[in-house]
C-alpha positions in Angstrom: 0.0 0.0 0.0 1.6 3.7 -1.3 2.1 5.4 2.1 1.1 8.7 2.2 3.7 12.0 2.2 4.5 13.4 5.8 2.8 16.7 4.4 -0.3 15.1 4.2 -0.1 13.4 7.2 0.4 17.3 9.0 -2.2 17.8 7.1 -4.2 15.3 8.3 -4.0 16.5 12.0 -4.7 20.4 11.1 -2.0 22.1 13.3 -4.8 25.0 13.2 -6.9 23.5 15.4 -4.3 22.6 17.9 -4.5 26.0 19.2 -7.7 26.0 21.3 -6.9 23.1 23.7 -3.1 24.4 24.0 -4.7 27.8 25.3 -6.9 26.1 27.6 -4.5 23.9 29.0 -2.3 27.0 29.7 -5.0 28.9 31.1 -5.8 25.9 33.9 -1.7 26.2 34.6 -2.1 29.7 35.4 -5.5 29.8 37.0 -4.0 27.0 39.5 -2.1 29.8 41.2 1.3 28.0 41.5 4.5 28.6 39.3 4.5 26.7 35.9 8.5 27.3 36.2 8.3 24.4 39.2 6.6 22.2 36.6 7.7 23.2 33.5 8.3 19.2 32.2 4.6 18.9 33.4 3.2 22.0 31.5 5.5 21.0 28.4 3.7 17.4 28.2 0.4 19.1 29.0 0.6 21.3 25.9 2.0 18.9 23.8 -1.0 16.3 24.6 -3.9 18.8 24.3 -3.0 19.9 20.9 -0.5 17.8 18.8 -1.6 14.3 20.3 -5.6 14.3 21.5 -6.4 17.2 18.9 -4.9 15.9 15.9 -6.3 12.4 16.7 -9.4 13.7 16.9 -8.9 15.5 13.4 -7.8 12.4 11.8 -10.8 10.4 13.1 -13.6 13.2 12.0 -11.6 13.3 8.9 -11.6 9.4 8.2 -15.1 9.0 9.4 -16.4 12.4 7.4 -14.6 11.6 3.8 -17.8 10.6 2.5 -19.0 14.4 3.5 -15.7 16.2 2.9 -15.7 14.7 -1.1 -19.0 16.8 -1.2 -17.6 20.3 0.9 -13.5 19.8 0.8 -12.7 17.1 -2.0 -9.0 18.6 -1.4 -8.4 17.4 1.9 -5.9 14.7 2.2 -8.3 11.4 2.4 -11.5 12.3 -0.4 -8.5 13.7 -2.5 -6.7 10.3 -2.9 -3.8 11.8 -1.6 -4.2 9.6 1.9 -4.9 6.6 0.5 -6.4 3.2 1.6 -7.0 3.2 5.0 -4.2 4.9 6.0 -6.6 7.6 7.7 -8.1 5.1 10.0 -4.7 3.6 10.7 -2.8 6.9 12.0 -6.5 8.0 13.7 -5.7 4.5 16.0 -2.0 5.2 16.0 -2.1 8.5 17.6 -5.2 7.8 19.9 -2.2 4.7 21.7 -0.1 7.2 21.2 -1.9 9.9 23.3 -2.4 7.5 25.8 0.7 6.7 26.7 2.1 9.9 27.1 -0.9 10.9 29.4 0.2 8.4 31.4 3.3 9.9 32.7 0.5 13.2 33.6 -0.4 10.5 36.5 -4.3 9.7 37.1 -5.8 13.1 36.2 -3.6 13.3 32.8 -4.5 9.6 31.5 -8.0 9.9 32.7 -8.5 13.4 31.0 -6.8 12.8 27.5 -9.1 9.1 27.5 -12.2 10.8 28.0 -11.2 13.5 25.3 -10.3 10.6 23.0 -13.4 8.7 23.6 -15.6 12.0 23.2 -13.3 12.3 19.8 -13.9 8.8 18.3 -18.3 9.3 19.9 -18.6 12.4 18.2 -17.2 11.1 14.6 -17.7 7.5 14.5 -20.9 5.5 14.6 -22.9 4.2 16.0 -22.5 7.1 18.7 -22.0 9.8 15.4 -22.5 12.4 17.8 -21.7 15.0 15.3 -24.7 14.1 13.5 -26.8 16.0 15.8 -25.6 19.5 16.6 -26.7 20.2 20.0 -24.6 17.4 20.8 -21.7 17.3 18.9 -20.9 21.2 19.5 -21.2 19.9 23.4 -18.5 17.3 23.1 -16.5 19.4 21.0 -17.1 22.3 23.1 -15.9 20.5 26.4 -12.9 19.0 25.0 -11.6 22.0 23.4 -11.9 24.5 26.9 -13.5 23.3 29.7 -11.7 19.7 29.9 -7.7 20.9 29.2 -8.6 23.9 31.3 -9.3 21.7 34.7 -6.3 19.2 33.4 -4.0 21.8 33.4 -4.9 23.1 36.5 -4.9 19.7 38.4 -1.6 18.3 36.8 -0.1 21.5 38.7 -1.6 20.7 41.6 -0.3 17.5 41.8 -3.8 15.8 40.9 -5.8 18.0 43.6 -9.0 18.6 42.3 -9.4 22.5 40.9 -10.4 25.2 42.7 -14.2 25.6 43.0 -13.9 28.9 41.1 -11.8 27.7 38.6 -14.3 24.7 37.6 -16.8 27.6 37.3 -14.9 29.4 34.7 -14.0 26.3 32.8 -18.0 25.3 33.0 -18.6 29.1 31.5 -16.2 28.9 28.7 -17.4 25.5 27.3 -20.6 26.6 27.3 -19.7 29.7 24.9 -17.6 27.6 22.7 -20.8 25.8 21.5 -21.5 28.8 19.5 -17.9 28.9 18.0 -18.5 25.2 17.4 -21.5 26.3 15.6 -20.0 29.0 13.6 -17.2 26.4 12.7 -20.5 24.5 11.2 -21.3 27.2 8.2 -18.9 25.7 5.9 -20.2 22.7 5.3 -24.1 23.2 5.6 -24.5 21.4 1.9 -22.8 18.2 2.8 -24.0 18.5 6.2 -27.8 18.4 3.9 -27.0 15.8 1.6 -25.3 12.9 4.0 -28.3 14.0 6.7 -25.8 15.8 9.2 -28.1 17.7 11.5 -25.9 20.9 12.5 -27.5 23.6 14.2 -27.2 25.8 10.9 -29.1 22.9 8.8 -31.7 22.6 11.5 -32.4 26.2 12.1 -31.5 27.8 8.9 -28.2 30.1 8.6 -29.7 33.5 10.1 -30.8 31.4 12.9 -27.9 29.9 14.1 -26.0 32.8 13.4 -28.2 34.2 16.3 -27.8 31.7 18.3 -24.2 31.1 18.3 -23.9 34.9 19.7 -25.9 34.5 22.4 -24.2 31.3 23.1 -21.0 33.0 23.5 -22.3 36.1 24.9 -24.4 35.1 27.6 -21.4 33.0 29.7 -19.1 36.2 29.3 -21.7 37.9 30.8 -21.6 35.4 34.0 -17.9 35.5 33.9 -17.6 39.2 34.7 -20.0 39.3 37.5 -18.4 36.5 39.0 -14.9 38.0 39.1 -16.5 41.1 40.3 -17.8 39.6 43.2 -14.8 37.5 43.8 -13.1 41.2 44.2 -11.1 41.1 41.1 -12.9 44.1 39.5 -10.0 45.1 37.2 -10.1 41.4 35.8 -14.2 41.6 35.2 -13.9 45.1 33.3 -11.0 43.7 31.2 -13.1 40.8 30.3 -16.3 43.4 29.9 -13.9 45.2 27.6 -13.3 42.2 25.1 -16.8 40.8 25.5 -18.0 44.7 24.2 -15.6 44.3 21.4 -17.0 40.8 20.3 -20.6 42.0 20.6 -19.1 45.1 18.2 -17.9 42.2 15.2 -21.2 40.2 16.3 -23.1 42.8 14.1 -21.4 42.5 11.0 -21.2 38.7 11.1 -25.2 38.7 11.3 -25.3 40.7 8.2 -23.5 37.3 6.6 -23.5 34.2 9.5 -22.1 32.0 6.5 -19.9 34.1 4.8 -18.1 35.7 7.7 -17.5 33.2 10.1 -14.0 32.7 9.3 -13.6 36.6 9.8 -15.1 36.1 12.9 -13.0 33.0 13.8 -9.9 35.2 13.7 -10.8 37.8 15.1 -13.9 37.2 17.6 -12.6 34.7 18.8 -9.3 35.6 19.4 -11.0 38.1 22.1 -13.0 35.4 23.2 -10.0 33.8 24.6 -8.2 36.5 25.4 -11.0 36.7 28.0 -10.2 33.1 29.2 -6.6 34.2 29.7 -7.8 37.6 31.8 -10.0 35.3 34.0 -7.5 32.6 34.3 -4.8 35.7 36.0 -8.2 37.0 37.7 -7.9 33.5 39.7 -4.1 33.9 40.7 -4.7 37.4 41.7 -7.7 36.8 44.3 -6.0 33.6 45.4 -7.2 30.4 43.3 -4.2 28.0 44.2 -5.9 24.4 43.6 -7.2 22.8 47.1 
């Protein structure tokens, strides 16, 4: 069997998408309240499994199980465009999913157990008889949790030893999931004709573009919203404008992507959602600053 070209293996695993879990993981390191310097080896092997192991395994599964639906939206990508050929997909997908598991392992019992329940939310939400993906509500959840909320509270009880996370800084992670169902569901627009044709209920084939569009906003608006009251009250109010600031700034680009839900989203990708995390970050320091060392 031709083996496929280490560019389209790269390719395969989308380094693009890598970035969200990284972030998150980082932001659980910080929020922890105790110096990543002490724990550098730990932090290193933290990033390196949230994005270039558990990510890109979960990009090679989608992609092997969607190649039916990517020959309809993306014939380019590496599997529907011959260039991955056989079932070389599926092989790597299982590959990297061992793989990611036995480097979680050296993360002790909060690593492995967190990276196993990302990959078996990864394999769920692409593979049947689970296909989670096929219904939107759900799949954004999985997605949604694995990308933020899950590498957040990893990264925050690797430093701590495998202490569970401060109270607060479950809240938070809770919060920011939540809002990343509606950048799950913006990530959705592109392929809303495949999604049709192979019966892929996504939020912007069962609710019609404008709608989801809508939706998605106030998805991401509404746990901001929670975010900066709660850091007000937990006294850092300097934190809770910053995050204000960003959230105004997001609502700003909000009205223009309305205008075109479809054809801006990837505008809004770069550039909402860039503030989107910044606010992750600010809240993250908000934690070390009014005390959120891990109990």
């Amino acid at each position: 069997m031709t083996r496929p070209a280490l560019a389209t293996v790269a390719e395969l695993f989308k380094p693009v998408t890598w970035f969200p879990p990284m972030w998150a993981f980082a932001c659980g390191v910080v929020a922890s309240g105790l110096p990543a310097g002490d724990r550098w080896q730990i932090v290193l092997v933290g990033v390196l499994l949230a994005g270039p192991l558990v990510c890109a395994t979960s990009q090679a599964v989608n992609d092997w199980f969607d190649r039916h639906v990517d020959a309809i939206n993306e014939p380019q990508r590496p599997i529907p465009s011959g260039r991955m050929p056989g079932r070389w997909g599926l092989f790597i997908a299982i590959a990297w999913t061992l793989l990611s598991l036995a480097v979680s392992s050296s993360l002790g019992p909060w690593g492995f157990g967190a990276a196993a329940l990302g990959l078996v939310l990864a394999w769920a939400y692409s593979a049947p008889p689970l296909r989670l993906k096929s219904n939107g509500w759900w799949g954004n959840s999985a997605c949604a949790l694995c990308y933020e909320g899950l590498a957040w509270v990893t990264g925050a009880a690797v430093m701590a030893g495998g202490a569970m996370p401060d109270l607060r800084s479950l809240i938070l992670a809770g919060l920011y999931s939540a809002g990343a169902h509606g950048i799950m569901t913006l990530n959705d627009f592109k392929s809303v004709e495949g999604d049709r044709r192979m019966g892929i209920a996504s939020l912007p084939v069962q609710l019609g573009i404008a709608r989801a569009g809508r939706l998605a906003c106030v998805v991401m608006v509404l746990p901001q919203l929670v975010v900066c009251v709660l850091l007000a009250e937990w006294g850092a109010m300097a934190h809770a404008a910053a995050v204000g600031a960003v959230l105004g700034a997001q609502m700003m680009l909000m009205t223009r992507l309305l205008d075109d839900p479809r054809g801006r989203a990837p505008w809004y990708n770069a550039t909402g959602v860039t503030l989107y995390v910044t606010g992750m970050m600010i809240s993250a320091h908000a934690l070390r600053t009014v005390g959120g060392i891990a109990s």
